[in-house]
PyMOL Python script that loads the backbone (N, CA, C, O; Angstrom):
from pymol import cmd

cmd.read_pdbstr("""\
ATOM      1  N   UNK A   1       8.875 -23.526   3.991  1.00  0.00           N
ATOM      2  CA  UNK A   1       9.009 -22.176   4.512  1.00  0.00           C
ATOM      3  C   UNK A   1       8.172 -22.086   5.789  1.00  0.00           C
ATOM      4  O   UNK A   1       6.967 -22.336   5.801  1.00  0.00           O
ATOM      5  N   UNK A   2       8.997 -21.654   7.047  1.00  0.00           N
ATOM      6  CA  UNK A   2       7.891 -21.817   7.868  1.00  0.00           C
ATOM      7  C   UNK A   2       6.979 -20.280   8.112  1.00  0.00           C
ATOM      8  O   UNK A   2       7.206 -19.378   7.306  1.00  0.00           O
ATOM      9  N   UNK A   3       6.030 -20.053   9.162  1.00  0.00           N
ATOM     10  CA  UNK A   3       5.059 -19.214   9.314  1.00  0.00           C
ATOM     11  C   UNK A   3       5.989 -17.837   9.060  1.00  0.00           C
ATOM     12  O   UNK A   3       5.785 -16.921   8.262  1.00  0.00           O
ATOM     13  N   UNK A   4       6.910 -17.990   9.872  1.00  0.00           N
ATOM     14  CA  UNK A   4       7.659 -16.516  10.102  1.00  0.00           C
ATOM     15  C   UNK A   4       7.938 -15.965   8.608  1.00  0.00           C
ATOM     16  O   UNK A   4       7.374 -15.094   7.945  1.00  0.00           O
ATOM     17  N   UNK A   5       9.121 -16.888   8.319  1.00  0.00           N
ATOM     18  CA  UNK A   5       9.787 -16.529   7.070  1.00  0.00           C
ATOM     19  C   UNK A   5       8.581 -16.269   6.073  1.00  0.00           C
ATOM     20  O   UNK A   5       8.757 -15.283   5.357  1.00  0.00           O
ATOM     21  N   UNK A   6       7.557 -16.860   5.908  1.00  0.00           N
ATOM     22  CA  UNK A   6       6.471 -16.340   5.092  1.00  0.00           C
ATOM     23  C   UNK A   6       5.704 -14.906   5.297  1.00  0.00           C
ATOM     24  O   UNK A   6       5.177 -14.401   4.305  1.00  0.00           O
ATOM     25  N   UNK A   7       5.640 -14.334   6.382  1.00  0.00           N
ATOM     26  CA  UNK A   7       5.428 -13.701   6.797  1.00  0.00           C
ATOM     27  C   UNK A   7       6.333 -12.539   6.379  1.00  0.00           C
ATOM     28  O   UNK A   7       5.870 -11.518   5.869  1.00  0.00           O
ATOM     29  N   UNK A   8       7.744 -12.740   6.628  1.00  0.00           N
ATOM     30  CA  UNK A   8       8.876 -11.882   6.207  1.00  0.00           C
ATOM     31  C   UNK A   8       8.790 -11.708   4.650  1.00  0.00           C
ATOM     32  O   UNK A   8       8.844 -10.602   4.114  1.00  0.00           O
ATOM     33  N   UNK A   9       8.675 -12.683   4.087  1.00  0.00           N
ATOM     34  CA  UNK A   9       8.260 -12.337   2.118  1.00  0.00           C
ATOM     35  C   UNK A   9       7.071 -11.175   2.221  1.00  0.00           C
ATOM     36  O   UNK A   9       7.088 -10.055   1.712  1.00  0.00           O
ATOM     37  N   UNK A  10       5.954 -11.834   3.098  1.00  0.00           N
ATOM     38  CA  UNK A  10       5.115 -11.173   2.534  1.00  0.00           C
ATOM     39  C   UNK A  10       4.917  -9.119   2.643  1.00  0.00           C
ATOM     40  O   UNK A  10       4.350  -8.236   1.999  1.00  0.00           O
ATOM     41  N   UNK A  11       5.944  -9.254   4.091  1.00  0.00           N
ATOM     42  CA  UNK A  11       5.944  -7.856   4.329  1.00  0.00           C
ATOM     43  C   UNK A  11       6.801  -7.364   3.328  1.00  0.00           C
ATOM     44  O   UNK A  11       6.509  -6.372   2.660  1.00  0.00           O
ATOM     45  N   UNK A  12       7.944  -8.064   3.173  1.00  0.00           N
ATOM     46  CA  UNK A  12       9.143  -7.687   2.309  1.00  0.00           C
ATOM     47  C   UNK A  12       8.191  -7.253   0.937  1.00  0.00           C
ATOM     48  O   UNK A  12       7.971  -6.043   0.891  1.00  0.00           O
ATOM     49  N   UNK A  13       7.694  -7.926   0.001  1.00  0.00           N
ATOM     50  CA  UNK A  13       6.595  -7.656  -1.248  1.00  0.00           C
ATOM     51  C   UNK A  13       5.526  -6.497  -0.582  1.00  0.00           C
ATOM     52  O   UNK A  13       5.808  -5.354  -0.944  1.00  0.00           O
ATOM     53  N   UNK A  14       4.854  -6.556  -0.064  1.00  0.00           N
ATOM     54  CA  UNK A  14       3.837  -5.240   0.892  1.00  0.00           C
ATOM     55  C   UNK A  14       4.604  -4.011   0.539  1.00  0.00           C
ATOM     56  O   UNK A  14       4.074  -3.308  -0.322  1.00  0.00           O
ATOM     57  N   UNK A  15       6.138  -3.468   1.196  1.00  0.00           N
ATOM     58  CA  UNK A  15       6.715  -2.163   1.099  1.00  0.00           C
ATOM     59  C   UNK A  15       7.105  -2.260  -0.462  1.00  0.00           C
ATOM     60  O   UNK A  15       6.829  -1.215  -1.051  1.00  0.00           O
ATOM     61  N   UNK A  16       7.655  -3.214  -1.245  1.00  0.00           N
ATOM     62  CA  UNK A  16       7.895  -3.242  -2.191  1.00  0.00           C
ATOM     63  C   UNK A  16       6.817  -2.687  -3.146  1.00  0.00           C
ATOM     64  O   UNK A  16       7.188  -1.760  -3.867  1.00  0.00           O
ATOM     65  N   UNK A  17       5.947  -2.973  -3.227  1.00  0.00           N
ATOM     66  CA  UNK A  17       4.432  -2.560  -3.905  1.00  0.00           C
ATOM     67  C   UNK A  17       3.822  -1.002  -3.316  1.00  0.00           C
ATOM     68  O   UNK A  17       3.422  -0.157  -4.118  1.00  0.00           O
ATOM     69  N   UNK A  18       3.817  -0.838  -2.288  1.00  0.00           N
ATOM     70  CA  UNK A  18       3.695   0.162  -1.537  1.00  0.00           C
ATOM     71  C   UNK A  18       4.451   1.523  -2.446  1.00  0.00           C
ATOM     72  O   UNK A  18       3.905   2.535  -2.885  1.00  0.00           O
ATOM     73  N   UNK A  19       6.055   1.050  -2.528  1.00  0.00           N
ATOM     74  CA  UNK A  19       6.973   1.863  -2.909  1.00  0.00           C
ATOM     75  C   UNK A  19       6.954   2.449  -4.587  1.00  0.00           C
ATOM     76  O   UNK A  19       7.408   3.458  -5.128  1.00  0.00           O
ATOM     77  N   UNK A  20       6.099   1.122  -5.123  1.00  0.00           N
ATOM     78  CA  UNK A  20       6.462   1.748  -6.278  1.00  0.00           C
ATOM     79  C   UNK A  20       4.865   1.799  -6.797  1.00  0.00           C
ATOM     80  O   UNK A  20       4.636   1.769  -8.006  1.00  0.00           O
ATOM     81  N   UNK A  21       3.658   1.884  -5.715  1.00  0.00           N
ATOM     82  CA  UNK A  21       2.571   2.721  -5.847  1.00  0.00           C
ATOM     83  C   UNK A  21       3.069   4.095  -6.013  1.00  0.00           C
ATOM     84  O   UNK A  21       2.806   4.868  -6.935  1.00  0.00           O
ATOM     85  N   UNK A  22       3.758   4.276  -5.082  1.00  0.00           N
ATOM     86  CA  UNK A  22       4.479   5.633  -4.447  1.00  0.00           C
ATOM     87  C   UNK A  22       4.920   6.297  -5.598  1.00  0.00           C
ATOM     88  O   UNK A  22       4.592   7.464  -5.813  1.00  0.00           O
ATOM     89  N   UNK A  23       5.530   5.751  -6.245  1.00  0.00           N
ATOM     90  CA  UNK A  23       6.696   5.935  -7.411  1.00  0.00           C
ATOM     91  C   UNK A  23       5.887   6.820  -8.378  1.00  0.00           C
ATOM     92  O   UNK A  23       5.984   8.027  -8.596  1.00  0.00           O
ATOM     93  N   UNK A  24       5.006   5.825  -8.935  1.00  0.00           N
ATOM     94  CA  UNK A  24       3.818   6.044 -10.199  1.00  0.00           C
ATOM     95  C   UNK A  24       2.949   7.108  -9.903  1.00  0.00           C
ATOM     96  O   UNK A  24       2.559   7.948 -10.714  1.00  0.00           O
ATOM     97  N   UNK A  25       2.539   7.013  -8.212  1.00  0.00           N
ATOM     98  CA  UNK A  25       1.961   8.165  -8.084  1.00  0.00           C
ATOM     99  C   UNK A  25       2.605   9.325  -8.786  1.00  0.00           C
ATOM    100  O   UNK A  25       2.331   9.753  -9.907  1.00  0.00           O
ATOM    101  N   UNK A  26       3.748   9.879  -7.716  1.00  0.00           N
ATOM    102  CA  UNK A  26       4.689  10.938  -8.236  1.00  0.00           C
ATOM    103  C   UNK A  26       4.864  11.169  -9.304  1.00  0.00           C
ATOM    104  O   UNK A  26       4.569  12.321  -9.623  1.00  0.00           O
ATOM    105  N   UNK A  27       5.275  10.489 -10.131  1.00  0.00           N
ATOM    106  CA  UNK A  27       5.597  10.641 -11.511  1.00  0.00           C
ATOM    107  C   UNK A  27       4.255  11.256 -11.717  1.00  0.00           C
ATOM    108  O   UNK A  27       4.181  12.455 -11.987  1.00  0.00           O
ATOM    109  N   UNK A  28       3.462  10.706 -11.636  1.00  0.00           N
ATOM    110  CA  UNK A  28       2.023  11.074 -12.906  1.00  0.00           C
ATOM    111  C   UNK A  28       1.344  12.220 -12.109  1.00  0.00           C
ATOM    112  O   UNK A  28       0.603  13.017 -12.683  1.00  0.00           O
ATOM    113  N   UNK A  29       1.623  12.297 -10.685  1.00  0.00           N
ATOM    114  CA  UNK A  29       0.919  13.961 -10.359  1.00  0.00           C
ATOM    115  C   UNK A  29       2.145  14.976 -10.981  1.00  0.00           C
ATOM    116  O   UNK A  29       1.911  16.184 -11.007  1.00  0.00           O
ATOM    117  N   UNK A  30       3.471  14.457 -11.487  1.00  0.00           N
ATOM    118  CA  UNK A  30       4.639  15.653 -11.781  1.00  0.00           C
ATOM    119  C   UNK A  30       4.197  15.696 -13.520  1.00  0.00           C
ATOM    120  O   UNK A  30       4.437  16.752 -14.104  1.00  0.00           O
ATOM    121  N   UNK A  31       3.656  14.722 -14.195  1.00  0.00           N
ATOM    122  CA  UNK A  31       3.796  15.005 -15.591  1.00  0.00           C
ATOM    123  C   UNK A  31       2.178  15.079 -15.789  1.00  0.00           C
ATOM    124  O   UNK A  31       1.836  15.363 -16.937  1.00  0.00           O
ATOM    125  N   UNK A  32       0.844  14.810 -14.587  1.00  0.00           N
ATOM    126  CA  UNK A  32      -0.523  15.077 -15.027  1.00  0.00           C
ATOM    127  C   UNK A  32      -0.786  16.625 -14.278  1.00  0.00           C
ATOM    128  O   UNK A  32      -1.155  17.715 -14.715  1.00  0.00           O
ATOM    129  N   UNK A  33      -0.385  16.107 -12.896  1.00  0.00           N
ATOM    130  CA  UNK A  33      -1.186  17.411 -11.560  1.00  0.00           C
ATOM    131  C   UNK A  33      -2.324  16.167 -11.820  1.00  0.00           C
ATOM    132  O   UNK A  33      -2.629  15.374 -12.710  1.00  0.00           O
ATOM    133  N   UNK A  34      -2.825  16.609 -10.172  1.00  0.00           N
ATOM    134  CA  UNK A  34      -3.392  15.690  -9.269  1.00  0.00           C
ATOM    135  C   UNK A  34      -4.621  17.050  -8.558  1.00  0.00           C
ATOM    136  O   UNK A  34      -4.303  17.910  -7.736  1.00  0.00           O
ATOM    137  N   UNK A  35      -6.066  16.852  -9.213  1.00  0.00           N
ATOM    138  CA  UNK A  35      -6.884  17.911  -8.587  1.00  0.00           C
ATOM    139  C   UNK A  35      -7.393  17.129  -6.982  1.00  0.00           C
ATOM    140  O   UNK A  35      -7.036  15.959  -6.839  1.00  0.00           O
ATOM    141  N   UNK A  36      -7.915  17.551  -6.240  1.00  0.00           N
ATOM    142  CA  UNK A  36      -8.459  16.856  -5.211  1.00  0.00           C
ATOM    143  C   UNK A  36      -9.501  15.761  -5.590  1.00  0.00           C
ATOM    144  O   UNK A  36      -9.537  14.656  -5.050  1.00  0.00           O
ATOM    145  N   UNK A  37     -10.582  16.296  -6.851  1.00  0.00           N
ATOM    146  CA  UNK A  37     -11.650  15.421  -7.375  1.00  0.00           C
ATOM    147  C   UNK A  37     -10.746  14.038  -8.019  1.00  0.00           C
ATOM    148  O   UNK A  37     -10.981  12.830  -8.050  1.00  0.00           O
ATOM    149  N   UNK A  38      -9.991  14.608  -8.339  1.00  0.00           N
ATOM    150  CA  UNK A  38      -8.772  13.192  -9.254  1.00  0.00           C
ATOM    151  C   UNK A  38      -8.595  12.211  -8.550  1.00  0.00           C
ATOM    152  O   UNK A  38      -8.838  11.056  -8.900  1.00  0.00           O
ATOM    153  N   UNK A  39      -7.894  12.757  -6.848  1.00  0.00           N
ATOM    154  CA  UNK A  39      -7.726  12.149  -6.053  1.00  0.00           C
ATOM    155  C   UNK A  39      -8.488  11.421  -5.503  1.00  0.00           C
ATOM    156  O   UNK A  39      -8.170  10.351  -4.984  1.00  0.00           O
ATOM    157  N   UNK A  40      -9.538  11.868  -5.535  1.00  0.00           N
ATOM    158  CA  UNK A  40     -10.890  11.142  -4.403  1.00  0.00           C
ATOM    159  C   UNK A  40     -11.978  10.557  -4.993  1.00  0.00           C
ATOM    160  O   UNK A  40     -12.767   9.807  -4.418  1.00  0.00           O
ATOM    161  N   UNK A  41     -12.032  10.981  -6.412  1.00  0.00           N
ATOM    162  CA  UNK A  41     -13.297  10.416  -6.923  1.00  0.00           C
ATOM    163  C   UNK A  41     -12.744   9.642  -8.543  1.00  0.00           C
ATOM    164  O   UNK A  41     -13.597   9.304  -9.364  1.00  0.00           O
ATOM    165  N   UNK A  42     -11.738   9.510  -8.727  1.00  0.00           N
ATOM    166  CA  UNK A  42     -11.453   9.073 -10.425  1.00  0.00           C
ATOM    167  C   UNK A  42     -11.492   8.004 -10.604  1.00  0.00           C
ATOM    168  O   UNK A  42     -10.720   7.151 -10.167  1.00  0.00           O
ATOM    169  N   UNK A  43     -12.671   7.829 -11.480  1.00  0.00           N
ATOM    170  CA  UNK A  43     -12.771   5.906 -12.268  1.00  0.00           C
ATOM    171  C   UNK A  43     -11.613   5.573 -13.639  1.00  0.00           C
ATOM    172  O   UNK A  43     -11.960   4.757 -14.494  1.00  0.00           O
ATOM    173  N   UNK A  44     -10.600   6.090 -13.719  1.00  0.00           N
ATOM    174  CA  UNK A  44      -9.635   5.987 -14.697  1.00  0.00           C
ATOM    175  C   UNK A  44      -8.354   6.015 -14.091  1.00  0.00           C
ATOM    176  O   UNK A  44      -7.927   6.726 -13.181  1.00  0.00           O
ATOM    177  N   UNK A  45      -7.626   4.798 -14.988  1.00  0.00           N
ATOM    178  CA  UNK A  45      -6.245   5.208 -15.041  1.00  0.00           C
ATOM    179  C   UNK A  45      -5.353   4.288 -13.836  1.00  0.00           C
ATOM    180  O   UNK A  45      -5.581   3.085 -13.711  1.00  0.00           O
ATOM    181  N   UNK A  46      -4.435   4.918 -13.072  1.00  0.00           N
ATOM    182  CA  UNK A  46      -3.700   4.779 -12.131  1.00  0.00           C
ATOM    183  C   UNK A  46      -4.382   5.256 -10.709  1.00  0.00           C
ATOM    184  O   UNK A  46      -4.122   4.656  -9.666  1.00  0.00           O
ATOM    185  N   UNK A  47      -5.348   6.473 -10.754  1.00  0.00           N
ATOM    186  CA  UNK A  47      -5.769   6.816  -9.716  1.00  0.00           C
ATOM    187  C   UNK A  47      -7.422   5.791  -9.627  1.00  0.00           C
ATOM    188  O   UNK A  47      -8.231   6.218  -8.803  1.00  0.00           O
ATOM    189  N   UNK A  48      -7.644   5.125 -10.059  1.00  0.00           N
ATOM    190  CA  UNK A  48      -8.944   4.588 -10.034  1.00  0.00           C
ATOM    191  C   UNK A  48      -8.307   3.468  -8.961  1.00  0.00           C
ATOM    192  O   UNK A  48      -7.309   2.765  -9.121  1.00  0.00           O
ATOM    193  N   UNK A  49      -9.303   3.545  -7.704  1.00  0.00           N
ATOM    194  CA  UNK A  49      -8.768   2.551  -6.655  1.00  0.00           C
ATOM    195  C   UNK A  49      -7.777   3.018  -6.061  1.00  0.00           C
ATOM    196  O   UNK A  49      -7.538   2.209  -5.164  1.00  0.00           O
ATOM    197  N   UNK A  50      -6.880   4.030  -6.008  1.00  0.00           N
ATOM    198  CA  UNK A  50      -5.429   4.197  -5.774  1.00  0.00           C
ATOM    199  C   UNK A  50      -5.768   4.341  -4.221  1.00  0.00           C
ATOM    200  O   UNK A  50      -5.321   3.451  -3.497  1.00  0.00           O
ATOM    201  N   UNK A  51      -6.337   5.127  -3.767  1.00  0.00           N
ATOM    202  CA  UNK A  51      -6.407   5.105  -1.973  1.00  0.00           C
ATOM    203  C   UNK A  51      -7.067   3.488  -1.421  1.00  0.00           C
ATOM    204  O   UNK A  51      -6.791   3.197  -0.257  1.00  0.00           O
ATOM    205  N   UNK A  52      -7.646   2.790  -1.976  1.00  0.00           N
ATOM    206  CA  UNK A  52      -8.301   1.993  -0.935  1.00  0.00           C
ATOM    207  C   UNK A  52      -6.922   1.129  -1.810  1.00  0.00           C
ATOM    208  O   UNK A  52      -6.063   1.067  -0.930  1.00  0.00           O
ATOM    209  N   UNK A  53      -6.603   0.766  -2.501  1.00  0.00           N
ATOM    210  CA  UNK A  53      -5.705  -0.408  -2.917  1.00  0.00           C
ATOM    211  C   UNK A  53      -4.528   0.207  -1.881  1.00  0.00           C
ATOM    212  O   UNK A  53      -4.733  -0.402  -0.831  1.00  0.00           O
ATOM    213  N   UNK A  54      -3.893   0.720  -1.763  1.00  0.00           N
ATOM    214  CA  UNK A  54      -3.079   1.451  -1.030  1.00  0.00           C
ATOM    215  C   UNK A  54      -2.994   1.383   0.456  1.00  0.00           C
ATOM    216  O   UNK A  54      -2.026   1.077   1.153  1.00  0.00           O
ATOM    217  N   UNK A  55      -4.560   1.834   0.903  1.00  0.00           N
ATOM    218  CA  UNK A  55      -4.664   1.587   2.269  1.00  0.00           C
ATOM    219  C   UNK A  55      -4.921   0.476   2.541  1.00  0.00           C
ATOM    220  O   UNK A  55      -5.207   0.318   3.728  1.00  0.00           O
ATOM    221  N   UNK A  56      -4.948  -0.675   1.730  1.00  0.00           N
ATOM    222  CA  UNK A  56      -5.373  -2.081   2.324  1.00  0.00           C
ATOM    223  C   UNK A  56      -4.036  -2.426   2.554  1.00  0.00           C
ATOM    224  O   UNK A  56      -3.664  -2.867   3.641  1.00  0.00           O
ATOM    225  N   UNK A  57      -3.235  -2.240   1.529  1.00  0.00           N
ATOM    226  CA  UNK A  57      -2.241  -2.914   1.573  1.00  0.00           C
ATOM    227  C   UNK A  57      -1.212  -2.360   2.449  1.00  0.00           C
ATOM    228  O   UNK A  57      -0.490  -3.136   3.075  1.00  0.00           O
ATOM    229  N   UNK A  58      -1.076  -1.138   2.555  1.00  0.00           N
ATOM    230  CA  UNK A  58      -1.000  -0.677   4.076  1.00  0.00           C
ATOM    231  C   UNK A  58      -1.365  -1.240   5.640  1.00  0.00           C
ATOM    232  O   UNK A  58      -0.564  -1.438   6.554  1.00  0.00           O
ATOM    233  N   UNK A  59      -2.567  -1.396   5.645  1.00  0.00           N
ATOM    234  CA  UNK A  59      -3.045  -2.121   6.885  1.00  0.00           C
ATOM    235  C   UNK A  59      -2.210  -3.481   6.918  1.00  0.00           C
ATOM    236  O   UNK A  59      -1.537  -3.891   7.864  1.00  0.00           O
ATOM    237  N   UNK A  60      -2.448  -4.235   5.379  1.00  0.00           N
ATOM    238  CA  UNK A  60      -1.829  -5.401   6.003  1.00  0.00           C
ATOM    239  C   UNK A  60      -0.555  -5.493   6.266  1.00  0.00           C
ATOM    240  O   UNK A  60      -0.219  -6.468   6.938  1.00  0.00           O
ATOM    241  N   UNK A  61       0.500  -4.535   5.828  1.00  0.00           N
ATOM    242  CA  UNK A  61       1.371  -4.459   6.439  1.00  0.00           C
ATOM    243  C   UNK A  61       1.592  -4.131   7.875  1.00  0.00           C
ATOM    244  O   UNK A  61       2.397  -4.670   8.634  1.00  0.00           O
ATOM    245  N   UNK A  62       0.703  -3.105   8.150  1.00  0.00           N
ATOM    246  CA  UNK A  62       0.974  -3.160   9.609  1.00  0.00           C
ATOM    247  C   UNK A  62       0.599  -4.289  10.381  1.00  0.00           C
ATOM    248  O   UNK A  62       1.431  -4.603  11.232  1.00  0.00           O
ATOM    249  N   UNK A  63      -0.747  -5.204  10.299  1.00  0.00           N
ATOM    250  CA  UNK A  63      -0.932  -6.780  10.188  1.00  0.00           C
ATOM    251  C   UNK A  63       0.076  -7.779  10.555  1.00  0.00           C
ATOM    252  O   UNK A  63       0.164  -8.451  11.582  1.00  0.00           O
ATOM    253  N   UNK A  64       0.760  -7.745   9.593  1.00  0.00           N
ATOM    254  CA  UNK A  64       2.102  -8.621   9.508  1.00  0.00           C
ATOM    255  C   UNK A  64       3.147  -8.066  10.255  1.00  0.00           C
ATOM    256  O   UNK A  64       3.962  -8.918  10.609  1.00  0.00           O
ATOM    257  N   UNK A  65       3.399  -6.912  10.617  1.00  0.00           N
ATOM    258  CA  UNK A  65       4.461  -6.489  11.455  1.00  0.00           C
ATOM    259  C   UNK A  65       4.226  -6.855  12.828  1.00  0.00           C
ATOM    260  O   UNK A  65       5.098  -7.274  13.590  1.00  0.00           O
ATOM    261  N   UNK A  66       2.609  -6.622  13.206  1.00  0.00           N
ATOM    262  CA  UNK A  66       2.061  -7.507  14.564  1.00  0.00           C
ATOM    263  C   UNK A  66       2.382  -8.522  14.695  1.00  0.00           C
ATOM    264  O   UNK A  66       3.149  -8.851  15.600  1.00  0.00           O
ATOM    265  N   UNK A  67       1.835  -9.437  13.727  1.00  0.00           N
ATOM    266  CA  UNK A  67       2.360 -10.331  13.733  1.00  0.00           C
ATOM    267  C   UNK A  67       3.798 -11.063  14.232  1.00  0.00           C
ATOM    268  O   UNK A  67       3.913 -11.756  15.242  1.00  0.00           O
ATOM    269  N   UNK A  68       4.959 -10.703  13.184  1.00  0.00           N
ATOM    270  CA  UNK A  68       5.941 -11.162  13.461  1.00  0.00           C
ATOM    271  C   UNK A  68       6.767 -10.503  14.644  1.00  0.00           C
ATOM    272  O   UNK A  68       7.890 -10.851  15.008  1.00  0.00           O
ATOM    273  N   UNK A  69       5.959  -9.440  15.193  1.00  0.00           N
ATOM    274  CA  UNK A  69       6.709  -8.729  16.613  1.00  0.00           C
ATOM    275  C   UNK A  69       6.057  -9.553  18.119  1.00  0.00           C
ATOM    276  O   UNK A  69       6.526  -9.651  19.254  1.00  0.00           O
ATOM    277  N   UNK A  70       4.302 -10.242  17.261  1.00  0.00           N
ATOM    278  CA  UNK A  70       3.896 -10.917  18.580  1.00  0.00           C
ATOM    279  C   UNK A  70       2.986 -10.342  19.429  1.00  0.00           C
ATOM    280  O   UNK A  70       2.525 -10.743  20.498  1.00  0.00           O
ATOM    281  N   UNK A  71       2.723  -8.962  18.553  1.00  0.00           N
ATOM    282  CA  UNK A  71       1.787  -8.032  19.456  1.00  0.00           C
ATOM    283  C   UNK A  71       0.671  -7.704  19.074  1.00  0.00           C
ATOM    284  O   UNK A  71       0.597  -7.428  17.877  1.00  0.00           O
ATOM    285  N   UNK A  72      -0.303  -7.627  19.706  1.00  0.00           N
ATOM    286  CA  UNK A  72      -1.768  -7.309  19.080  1.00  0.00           C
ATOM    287  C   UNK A  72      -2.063  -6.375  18.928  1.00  0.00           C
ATOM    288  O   UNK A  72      -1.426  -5.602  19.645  1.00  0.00           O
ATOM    289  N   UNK A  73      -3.377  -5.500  17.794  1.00  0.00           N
ATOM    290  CA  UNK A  73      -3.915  -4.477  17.934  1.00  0.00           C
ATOM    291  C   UNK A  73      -4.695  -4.505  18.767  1.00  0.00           C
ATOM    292  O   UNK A  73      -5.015  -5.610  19.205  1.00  0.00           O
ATOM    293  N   UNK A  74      -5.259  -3.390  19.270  1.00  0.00           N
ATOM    294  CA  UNK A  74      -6.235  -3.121  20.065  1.00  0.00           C
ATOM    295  C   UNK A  74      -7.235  -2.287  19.608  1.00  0.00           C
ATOM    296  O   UNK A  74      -8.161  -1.856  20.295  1.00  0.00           O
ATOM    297  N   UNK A  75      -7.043  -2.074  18.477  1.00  0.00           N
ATOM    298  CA  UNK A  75      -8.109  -1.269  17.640  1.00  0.00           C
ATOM    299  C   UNK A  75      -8.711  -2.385  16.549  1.00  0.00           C
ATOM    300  O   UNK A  75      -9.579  -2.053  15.741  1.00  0.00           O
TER     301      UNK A  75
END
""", "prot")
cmd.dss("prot")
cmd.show_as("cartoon", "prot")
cmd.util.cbc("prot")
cmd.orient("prot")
């Protein structure tokens, strides 16, 4: 597999995971409700980690899209 095509899995899996963070979220703020403290501070469950696991894997998607477009951040 060369650099690219690896690259293409890996973004391809990134939105995939992304999407069905997404998913689980929804569901469980429609059948829990989601307080702001839930959101930002909860050591349990689905929301424990949910923003930084999320935003990493976020970044590295945008990462890999640099990547395979060839263009750098500047931040």
């Amino acid at each position: 597999m060369s650099d690219k095509e690896a690259l293409m899995k890996e973004k391809s899996e990134l939105i995939q995971k992304l999407l069905d963070m997404q998913k689980q979220f929804i569901e469980y703020e429609h059948e829990h409700g989601i307080s702001g403290k839930d959101y930002w501070a909860s050591k349990d469950g689905l929301l424990a980690d949910y923003r930084e696991k999320f935003n990493e894997m976020a970044q590295r998607l945008v990462d890999v899209s640099h990547e395979l477009v060839g263009s750098a951040r500047n931040y």
